[in-house]
C-alpha positions as CSV (number, residue, x, y, z in Angstrom):
1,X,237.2,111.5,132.1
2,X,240.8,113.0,132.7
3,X,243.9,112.1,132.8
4,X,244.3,108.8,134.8
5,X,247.2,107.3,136.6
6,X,248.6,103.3,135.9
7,X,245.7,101.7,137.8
8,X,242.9,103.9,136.3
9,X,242.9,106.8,139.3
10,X,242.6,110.0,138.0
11,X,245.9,112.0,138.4
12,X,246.1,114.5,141.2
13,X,247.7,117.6,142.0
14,X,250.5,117.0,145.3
15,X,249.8,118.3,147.7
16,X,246.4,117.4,148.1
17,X,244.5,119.5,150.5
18,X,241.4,119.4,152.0
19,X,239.3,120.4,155.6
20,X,238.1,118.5,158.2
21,X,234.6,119.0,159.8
22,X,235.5,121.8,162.0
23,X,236.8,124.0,158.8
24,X,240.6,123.4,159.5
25,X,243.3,122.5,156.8
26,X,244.2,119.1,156.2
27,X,247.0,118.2,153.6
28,X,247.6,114.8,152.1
29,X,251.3,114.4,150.7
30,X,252.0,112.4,147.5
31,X,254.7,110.0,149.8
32,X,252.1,109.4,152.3
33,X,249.0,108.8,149.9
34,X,251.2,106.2,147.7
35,X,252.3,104.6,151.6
36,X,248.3,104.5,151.9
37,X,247.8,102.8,148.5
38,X,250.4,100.4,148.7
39,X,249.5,98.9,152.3
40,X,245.9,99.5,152.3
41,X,244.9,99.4,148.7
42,X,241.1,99.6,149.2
43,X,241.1,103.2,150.7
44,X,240.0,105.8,148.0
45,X,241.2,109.1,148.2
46,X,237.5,110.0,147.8
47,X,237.0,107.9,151.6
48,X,239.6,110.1,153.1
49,X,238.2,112.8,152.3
50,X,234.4,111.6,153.4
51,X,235.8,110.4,156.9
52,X,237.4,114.0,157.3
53,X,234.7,116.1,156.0
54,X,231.8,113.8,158.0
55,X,233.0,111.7,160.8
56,X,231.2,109.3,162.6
57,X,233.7,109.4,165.7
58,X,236.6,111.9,166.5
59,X,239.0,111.3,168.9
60,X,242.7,112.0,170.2
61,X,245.4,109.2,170.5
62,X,246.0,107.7,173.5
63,X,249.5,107.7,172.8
64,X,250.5,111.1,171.0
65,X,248.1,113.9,171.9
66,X,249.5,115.3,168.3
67,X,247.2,112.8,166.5
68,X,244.0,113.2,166.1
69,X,241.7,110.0,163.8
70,X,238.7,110.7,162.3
71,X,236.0,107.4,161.5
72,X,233.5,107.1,159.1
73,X,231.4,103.9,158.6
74,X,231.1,102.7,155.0
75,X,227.7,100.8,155.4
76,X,229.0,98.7,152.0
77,X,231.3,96.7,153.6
78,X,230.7,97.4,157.2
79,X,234.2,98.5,157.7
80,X,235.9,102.1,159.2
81,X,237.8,104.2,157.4
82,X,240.0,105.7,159.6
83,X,242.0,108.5,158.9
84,X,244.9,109.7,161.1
85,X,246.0,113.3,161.2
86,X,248.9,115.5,162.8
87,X,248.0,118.1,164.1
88,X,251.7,119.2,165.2
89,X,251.8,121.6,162.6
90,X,249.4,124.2,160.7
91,X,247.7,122.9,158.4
92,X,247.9,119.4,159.8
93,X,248.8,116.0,157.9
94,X,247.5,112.7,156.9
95,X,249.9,110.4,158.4
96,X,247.6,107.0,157.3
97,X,244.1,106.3,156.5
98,X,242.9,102.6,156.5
99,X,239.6,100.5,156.9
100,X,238.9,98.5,160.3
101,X,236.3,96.6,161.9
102,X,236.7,98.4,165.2
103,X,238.3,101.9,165.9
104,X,241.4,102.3,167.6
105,X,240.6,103.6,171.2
106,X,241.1,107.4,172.1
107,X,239.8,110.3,174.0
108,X,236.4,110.7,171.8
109,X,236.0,114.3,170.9
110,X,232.8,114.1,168.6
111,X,230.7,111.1,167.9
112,X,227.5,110.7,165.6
113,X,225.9,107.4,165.3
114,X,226.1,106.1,161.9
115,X,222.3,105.8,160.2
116,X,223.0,102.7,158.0
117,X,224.4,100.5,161.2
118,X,222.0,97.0,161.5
């Protein structure tokens, strides 16, 4: 079982790192995971890392070409989770992760269509 945090979360090691589907580095900092837990306190660490490894849709923000979010449908709830990454540096950062109804808009780089959408 582990060693597990106050709410029953196993503990992790900071920073948590990770790639994205195209092979590159993605770190998740302990400040910005415990940002993501306190505002969006459904996201698991384990969702991040699904809607980085196997997104549904890719894209670029339309507002800071530095950003890139990666969605991935969780057929459970029929909600996103949407990750957001900068890629300003090497390897890039998780700025936020969340789950949404509709994806935020962007220039789509890659999209799959989810199999478990009714």
């Amino acid at each position: 079982m582990g060693i597990r945090d106050k709410v029953g979360r196993p503990k992790r090691r900071w920073p948590c790192r990770t790639k994205d589907d195209d092979g590159r580095e993605v770190v998740l900092s302990k400040k910005v995971w415990e940002h993501i837990v306190a505002h969006h306190c459904n996201v698991t660490l384990e969702m991040v890392e699904l809607a980085l490894a196997d997104p549904h849709l890719k894209q670029i923000s339309e507002t800071n070409r530095m950003r890139v979010s990666y969605c991935h449908f969780l057929p459970g709830c029929k909600l996103y989770i949407m990750v957001v990454t900068d890629r300003s540096s090497d390897p890039a950062s998780v700025c936020t992760a969340f789950l949404t109804k509709k994806p935020k808009k962007g220039e789509i780089l890659r999209v799959r269509k989810p199999d478990s959408i009714v």
